[in-house]
C-alpha positions as CSV (number, residue, x, y, z in Angstrom):
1,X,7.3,-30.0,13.9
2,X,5.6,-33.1,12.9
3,X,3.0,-34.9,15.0
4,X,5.5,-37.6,16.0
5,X,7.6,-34.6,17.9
6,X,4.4,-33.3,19.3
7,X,3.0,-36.5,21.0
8,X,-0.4,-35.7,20.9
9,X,-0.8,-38.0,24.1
10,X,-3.9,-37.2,25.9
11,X,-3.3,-37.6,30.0
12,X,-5.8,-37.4,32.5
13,X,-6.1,-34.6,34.4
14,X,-4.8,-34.6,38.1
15,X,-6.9,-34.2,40.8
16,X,-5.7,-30.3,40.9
17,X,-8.3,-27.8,39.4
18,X,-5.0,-25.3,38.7
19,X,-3.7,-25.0,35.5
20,X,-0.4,-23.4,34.5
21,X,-1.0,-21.0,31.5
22,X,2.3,-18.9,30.8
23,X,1.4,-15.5,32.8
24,X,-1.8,-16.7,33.9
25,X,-3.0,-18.8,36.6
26,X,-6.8,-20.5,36.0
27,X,-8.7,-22.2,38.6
28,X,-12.4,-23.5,38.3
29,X,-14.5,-25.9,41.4
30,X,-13.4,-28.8,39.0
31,X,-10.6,-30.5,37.3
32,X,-10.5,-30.8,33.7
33,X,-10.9,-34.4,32.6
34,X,-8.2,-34.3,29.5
35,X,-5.3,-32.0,29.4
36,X,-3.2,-32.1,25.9
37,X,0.0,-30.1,25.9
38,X,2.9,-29.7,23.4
39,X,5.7,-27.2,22.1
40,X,4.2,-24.1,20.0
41,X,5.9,-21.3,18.6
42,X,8.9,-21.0,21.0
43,X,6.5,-22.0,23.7
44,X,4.0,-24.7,25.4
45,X,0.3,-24.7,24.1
46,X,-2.0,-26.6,26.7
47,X,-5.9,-27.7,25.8
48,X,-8.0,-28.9,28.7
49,X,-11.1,-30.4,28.1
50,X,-14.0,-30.6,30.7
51,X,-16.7,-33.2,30.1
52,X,-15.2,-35.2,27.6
53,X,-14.5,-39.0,27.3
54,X,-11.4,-40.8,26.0
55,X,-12.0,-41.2,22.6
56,X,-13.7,-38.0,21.6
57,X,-11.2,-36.3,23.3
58,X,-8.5,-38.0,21.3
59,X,-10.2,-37.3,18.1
60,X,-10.3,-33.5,18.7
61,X,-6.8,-33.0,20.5
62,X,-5.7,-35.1,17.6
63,X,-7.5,-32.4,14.8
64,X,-5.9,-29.6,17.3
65,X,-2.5,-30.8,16.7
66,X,-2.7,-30.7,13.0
67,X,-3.7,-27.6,13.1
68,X,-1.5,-26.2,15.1
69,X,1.4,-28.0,13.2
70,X,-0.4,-26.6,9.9
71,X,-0.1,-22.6,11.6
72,X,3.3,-23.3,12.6
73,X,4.6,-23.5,9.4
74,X,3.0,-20.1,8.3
75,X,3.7,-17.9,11.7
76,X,6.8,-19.3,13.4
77,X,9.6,-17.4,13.4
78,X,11.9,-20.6,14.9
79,X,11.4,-22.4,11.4
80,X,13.5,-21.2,8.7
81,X,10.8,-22.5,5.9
82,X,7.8,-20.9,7.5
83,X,5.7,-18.1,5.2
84,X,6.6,-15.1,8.2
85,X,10.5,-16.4,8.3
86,X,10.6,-16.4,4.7
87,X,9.0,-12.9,4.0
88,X,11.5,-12.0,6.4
89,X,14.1,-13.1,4.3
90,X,13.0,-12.4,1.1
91,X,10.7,-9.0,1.5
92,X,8.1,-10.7,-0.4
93,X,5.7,-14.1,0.2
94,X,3.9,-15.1,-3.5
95,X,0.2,-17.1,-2.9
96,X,0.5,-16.6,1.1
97,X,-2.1,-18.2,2.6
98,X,-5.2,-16.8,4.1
99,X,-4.2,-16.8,8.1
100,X,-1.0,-15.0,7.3
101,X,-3.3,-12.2,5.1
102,X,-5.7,-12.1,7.7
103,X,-3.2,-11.8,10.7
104,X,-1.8,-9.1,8.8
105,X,-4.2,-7.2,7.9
106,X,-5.5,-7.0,11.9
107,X,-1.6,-6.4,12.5
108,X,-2.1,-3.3,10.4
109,X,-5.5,-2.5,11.7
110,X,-4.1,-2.1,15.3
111,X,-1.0,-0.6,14.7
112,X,-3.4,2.1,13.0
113,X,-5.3,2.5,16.1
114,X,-2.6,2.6,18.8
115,X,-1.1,5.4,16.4
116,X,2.2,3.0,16.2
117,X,2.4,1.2,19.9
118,X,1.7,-2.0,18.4
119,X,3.8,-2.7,15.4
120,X,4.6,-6.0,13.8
121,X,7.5,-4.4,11.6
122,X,9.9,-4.2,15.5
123,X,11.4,-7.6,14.7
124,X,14.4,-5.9,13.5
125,X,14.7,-4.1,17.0
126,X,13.9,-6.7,19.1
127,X,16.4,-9.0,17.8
128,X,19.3,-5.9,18.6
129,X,17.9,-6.2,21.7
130,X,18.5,-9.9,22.5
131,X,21.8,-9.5,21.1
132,X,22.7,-6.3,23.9
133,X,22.9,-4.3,20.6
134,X,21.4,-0.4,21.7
135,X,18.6,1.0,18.7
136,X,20.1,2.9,15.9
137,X,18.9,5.4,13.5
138,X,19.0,3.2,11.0
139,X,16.9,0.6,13.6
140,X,14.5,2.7,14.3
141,X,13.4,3.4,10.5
142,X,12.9,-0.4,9.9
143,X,9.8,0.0,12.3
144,X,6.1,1.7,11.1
145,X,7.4,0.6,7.4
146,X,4.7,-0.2,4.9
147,X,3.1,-4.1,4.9
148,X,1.5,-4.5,1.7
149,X,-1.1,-7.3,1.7
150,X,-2.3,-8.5,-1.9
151,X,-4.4,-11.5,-2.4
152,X,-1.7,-12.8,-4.2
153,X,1.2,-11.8,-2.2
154,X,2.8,-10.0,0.6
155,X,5.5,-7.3,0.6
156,X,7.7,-5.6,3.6
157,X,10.1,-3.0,2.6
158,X,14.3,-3.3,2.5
159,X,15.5,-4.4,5.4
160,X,12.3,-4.6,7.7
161,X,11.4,-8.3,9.2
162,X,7.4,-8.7,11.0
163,X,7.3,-10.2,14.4
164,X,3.8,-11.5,14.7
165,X,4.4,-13.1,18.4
166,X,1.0,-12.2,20.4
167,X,-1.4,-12.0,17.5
168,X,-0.3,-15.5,15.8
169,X,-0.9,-16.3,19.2
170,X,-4.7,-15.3,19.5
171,X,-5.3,-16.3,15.9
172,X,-4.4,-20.1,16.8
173,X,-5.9,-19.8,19.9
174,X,-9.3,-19.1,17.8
175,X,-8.8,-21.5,15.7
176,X,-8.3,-24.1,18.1
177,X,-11.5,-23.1,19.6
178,X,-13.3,-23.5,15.9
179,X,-11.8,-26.8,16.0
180,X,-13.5,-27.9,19.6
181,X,-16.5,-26.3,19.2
182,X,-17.0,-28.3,15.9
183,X,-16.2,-31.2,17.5
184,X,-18.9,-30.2,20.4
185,X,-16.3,-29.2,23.0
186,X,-18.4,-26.0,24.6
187,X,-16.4,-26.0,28.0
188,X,-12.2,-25.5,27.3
189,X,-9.5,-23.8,28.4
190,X,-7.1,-23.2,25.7
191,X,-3.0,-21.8,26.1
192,X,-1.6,-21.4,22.8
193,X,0.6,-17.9,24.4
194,X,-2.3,-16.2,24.8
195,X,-5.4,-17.6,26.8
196,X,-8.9,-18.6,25.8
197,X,-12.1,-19.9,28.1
198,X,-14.7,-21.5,26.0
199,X,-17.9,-22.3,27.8
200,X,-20.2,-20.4,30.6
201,X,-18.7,-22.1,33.2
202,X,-16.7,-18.9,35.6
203,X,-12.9,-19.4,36.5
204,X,-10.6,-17.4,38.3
205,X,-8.3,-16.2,36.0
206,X,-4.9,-14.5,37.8
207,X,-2.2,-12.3,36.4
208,X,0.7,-12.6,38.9
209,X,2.7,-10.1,37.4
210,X,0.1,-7.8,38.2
211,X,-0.8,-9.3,41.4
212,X,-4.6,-9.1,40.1
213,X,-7.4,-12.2,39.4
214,X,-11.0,-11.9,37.7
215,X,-13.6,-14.1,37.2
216,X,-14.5,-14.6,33.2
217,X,-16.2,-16.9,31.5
218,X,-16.5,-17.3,27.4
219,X,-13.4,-14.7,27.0
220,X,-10.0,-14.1,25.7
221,X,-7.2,-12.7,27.4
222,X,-3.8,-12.0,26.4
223,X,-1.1,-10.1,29.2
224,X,2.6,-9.1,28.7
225,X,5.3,-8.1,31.2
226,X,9.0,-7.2,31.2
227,X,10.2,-9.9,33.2
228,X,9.1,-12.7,30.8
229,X,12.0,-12.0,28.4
230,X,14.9,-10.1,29.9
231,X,18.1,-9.3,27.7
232,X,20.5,-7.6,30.5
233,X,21.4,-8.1,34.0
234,X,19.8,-4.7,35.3
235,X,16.3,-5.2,32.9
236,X,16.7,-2.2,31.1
237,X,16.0,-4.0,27.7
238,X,13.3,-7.3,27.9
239,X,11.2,-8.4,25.2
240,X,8.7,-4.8,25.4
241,X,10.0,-2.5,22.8
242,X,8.8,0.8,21.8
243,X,8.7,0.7,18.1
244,X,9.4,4.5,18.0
245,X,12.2,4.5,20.1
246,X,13.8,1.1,20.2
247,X,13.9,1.2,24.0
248,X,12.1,-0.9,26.4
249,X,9.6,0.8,28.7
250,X,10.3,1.4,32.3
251,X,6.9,1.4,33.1
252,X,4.4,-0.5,31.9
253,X,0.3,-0.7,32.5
């Protein structure tokens, strides 16, 4: 998605201090002065700048979009020549670039420490599930396969296929906030799927689906729920798979 798609058109905010963010709602005592939004990985990505003027805000909403474009192509599973959609394809990516090694590697990291809860390698589930396919045997062994992360390549078993939605999230969402901060943007709120405040200044930050708000400052947050992806009338399979079962969770925390 080039920048000509994207429209990197920066708009003044309205006079409204609320600010739609996916699951979230954020609120502050003060509207941001530049709000930049645009089509991300299946979803909207929204920057809003506080405290900035026109043309500084144009020159680092301008930087965000390139870089955002730039990760697109690596994690995006909507674009058939991005690194993730082609390792998918072809069980192997040769000179992958550092963001996909690094995402990776943290993928691996977690799925480690939630002893298999969070798993990249459920891709091949979750797209049975969209399709109102029930898990298999043979489903079910495509997930807690081996990633194998090289410098020079990367490498996913037979039939396996990474989902990286959530994490690809955060990692652009940090890099966005390199991206502001070098441009001396301190004070931000960033959506790119998941949520980042840069800056001291408090907001209420509310979770509907959890009917639940806190006040945070300088932090990263990232929430999930059922109902944000269903695949059946009755809700008994949505986006939330678990990567040992196939199934989606009834309850959820």
């Amino acid at each position: 998605m080039g920048l000509s798609r994207r429209q990197f058109i920066v708009s003044a905010a309205a006079t409204s201090a609320a600010i739609g963010v996916g699951a979230f709602i954020v609120t502050g005592d003060r509207p941001p002065g530049f709000v930049w939004k645009a089509p991300a990985l299946g979803g909207e990505a929204s920057v809003s700048l506080y405290g900035a003027d026109e043309e500084s805000a144009q020159a680092a909403l301008k930087a965000v979009a390139l870089e955002i474009t730039r990760l697109e192509r690596i994690f995006s599973l909507h674009q058939d020549t991005s690194e993730l959609s082609q390792l998918n394809r072809d069980g192997v990516v040769s000179a992958p670039s550092r963001d996909l090694k690094e995402v990776l590697r943290s993928a691996s990291l977690w799925r480690a420490r939630t002893e298999g809860a969070f798993d990249p390698t459920v891709q091949r589930m979750w797209e049975a599930a969209a399709a109102g396919l029930d898990p298999t045997d043979d489903l079910i062994k495509t997930a807690g396969t081996e990633i194998t992360v090289a410098e020079d390549s990367i490498g996913i078993e037979q039939g396996a296929a990474l989902t990286l939605n959530g994490i690809a999230q955060g990692h652009i969402a940090d890099r966005v906030s390199e991206i502001l901060l070098h441009h001396g943007f301190g004070d931000a709120v960033i959506n790119t799927g998941e949520l980042r405040l840069l800056g001291g200044h408090r907001r209420a930050v509310g979770i509907p689906a959890a009917k639940a708000a806190v006040s945070v400052a300088e932090v990263a947050i990232a929430t999930s729920e059922p109902k944000s992806l269903i695949f059946d009338p009755k809700g008994r399979r949505h986006h939330l798979i678990d990567p040992r079962t196939g199934e989606s969770p009834r309850y959820w925390q």
